[in-house]
C-alpha positions in Angstrom: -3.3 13.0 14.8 -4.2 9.5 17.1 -2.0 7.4 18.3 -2.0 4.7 15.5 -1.0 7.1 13.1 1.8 8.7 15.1 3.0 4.9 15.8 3.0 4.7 11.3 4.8 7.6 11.4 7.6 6.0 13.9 7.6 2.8 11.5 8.0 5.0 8.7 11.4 6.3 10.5 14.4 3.8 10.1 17.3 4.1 12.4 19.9 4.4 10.2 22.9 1.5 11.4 25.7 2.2 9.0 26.0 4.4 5.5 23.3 3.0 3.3 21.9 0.6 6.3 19.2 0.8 8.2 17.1 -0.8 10.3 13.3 -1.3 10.9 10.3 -2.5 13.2 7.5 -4.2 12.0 4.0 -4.0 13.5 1.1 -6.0 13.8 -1.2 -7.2 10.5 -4.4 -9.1 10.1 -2.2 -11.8 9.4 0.1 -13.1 11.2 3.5 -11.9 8.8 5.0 -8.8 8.3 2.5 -6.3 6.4 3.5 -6.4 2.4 2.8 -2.3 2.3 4.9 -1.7 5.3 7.9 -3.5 3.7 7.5 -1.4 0.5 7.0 1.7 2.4 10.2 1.2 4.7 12.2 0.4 1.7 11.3 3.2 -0.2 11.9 5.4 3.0 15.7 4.0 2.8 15.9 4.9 -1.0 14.8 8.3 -0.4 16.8 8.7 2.7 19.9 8.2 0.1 19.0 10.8 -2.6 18.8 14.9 -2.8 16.0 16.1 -0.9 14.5 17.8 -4.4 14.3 14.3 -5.9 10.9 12.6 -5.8 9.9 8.6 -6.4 8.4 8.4 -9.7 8.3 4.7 -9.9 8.9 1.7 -8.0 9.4 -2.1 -8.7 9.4 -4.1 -6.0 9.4 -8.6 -5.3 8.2 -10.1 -2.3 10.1 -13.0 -1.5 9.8 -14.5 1.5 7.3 -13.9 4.2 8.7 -11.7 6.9 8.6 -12.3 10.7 7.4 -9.4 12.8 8.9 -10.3 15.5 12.3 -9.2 14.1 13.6 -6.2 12.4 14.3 -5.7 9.0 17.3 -4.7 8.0 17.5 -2.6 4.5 20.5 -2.4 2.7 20.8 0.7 -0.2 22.9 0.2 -3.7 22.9 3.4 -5.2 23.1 2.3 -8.7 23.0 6.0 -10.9 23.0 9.2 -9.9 22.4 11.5 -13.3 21.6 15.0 -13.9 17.2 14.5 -13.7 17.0 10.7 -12.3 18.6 8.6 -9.8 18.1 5.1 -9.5 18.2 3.3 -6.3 17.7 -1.0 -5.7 16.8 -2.0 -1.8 16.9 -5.1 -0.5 15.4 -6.2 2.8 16.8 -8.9 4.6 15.6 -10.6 8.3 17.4 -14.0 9.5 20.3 -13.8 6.6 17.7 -13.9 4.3 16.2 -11.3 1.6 12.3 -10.9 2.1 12.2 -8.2 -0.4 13.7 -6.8 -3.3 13.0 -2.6 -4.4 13.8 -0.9 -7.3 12.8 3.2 -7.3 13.5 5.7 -9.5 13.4 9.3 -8.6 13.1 12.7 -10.8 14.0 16.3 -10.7 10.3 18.3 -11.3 10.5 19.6 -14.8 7.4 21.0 -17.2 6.0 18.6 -19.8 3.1 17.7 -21.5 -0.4 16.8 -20.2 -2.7 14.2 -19.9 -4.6 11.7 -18.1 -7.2 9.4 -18.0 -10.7 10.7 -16.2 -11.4 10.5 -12.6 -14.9 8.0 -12.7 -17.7 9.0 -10.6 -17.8 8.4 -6.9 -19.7 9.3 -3.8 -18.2 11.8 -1.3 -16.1 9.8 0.9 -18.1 11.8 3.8 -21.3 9.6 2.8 -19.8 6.8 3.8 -19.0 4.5 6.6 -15.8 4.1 8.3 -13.9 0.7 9.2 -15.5 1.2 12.7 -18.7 1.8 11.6 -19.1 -0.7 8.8 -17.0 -4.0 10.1 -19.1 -4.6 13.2 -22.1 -5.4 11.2 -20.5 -8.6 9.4 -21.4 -10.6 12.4 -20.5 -13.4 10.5 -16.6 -12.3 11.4 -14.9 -13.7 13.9 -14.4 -11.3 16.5 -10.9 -11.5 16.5 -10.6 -10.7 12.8 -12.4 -7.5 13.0 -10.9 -6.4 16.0 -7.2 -7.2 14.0 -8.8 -5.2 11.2 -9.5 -2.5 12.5 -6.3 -2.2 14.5 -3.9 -2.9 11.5 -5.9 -0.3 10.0 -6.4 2.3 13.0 -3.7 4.8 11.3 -5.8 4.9 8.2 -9.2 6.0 7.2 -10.3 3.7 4.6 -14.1 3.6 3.3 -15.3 1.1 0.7 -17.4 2.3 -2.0 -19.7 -0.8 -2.2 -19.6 -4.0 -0.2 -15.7 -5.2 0.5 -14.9 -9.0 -0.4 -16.2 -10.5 2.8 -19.7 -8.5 2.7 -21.1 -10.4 -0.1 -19.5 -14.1 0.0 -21.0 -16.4 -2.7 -21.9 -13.7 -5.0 -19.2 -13.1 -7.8 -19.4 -9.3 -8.7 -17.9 -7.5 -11.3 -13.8 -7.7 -10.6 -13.9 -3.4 -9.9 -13.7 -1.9 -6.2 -13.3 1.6 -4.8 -12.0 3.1 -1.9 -11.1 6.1 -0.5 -8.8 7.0 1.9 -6.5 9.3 4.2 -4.6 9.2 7.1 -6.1 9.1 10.8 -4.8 13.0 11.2 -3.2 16.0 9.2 0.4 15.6 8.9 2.5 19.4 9.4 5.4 20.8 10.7 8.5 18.9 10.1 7.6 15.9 9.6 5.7 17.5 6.5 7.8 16.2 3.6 6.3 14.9 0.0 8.6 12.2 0.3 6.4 10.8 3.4 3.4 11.3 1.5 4.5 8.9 -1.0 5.5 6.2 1.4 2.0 6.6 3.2 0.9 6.0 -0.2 2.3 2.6 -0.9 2.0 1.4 2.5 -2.0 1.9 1.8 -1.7 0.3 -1.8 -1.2 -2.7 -1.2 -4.2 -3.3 1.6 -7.0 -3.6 -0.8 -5.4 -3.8 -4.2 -6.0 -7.6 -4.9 -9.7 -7.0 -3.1 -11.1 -6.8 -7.4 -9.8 -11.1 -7.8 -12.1 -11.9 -4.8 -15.2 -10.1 -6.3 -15.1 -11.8 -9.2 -15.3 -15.3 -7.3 -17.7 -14.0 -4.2 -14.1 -14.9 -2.3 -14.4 -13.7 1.4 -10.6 -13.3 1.2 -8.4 -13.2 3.8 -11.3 -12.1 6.5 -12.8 -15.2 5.6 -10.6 -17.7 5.2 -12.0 -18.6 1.6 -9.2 -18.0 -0.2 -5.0 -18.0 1.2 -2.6 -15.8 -0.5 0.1 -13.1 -0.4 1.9 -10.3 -2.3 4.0 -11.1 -5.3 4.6 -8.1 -6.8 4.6 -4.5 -6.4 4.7 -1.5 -9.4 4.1 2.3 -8.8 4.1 4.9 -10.9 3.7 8.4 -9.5 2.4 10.5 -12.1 1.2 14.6 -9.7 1.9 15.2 -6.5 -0.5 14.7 -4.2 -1.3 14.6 -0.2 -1.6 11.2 1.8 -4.2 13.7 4.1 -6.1 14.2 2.0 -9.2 12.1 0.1 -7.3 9.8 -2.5 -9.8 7.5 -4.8 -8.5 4.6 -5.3 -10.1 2.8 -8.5 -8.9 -1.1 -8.8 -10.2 -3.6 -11.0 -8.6 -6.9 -11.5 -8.1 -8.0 -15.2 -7.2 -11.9 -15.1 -6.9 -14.8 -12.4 -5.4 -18.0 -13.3 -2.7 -21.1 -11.8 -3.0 -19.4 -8.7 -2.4 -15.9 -8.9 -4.3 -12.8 -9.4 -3.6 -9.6 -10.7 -5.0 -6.4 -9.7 -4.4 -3.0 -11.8 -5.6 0.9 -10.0 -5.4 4.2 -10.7 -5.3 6.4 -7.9 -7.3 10.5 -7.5 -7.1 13.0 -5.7 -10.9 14.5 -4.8 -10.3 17.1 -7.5 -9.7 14.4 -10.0 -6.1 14.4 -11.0 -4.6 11.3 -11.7 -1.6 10.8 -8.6 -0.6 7.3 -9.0 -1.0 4.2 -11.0 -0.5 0.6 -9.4 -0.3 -2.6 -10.2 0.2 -6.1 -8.3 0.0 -10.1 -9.3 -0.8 -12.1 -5.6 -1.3 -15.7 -4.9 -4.8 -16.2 -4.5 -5.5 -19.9 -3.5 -8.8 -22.0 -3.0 -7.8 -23.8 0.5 -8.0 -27.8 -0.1 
């Protein structure tokens, strides 16, 4: 496991202040605000750290509402709103300077059989074919050298390997609104630390890195590499269909159905490398043309 990923890991774990309070750090993002996926990820931490142990997130729901600072915690306050026999329902809300950033609602669920189905895995390349952040980002030489080296910091804990050309590889050329990606953590997680509930919030921290990547494409949109375009998180909806590993390859499939008055949305499906269907996502984002 590196460094980066054991400092995730420490991010991931909230200090707890008060029953149903706790309290988080934020670290540093290519932009200069507090990291949309870490937000969802700390929040759903909280939920989970409020509900049985043999209860797993099988949705989420979640606002952005303010842009937070990362040079101040976050504090995340827990309503536990039902507690029935197969589901529990929990609603977060993060707060910094007397102020709520963000608003989560999770669901969790008892496992129980049921029937089966899902839509097919489309075809990829091995994830092992392709380049990694460190490998591919230094060839933009068009980037400022600051960007990439933010990049591939804010993205040190994560191995994450485009498929074809990201956003700021092919500016000026609108490309069909689809992108892949695969990706894992920077290290095998074990021991105690081990926990499908951590898997899950390793999950949505990485969802919401390249979700909105699908609008760009479709305008030849550098993004936010590029300073093209200027936007942020809206929205936030998870579904988590088979339990998976955060480890392990994940193919994340996102295409981006509609842009318009200044928003985009982007809609995924998310595989293992066997091809089950894990988790679906969607998100709406500002996505504005600077004037």
């Amino acid at each position: 496991m590196n460094k980066a990923l054991e400092a995730l890991l420490d991010l991931l774990d909230l200090e707890q202040i008060e029953e149903d309070i706790f309290r988080g750090v934020s670290r540093s993002a290519i932009v200069p605000r507090v990291f949309g996926g870490q937000v969802a990820a700390q929040a759903l931490v909280a939920a989970g750290r409020t509900v049985p142990g043999d209860r797993l997130p099988h949705s989420l729901h979640a606002y952005f509402l303010r842009l937070g600072d990362p040079g101040a915690p976050i504090v995340y306050t827990v309503d536990r709103i039902r507690d029935g026999r197969s589901f529990t329902t929990r609603r977060v809300v993060a707060v910094q300077h007397g102020q709520p950033i963000f608003h989560l609602s999770a669901s969790f669920q008892t496992y129980e059989e049921g029937l089966e189905h899902q839509a097919p895995m489309p075809p990829a390349p091995d994830p092992e074919t392709l380049p990694t952040a460190a490998q591919m980002l230094p060839k933009y030489d068009f980037l400022d050298s600051g960007v990439v080296d933010r990049m591939l910091e804010a993205r040190a804990a994560v191995d994450l390997r485009y498929v074809d050309a990201p956003p700021y590889g092919s500016v000026g050329e609108p490309r069909e609104p689809r992108s892949q990606v695969w990706f894992r953590t920077n290290g095998k997680l074990d021991g105690a630390i081990d926990e499908p509930l951590l898997h899950v919030c390793l999950a949505t921290y990485v969802s919401d890195m390249t979700l909105l990547d699908s609008v760009l494409l479709a305008h030849g949109r550098g993004g936010w590499a590029t300073g093209d375009v200027v936007g942020a998180s809206l929205d936030h909806a998870m579904w988590f269909h088979r339990p998976f590993r955060a480890d392990e390859w994940l193919l994340y499939d996102q295409e981006s159905p509609s842009a318009s008055g200044g928003r985009g949305l982007g809609q995924a499906r998310i595989y293992t490398q066997d091809g089950r269907l894990a988790i679906s996502v969607i998100q709406e984002g500002v996505v504005r043309v600077p004037r």
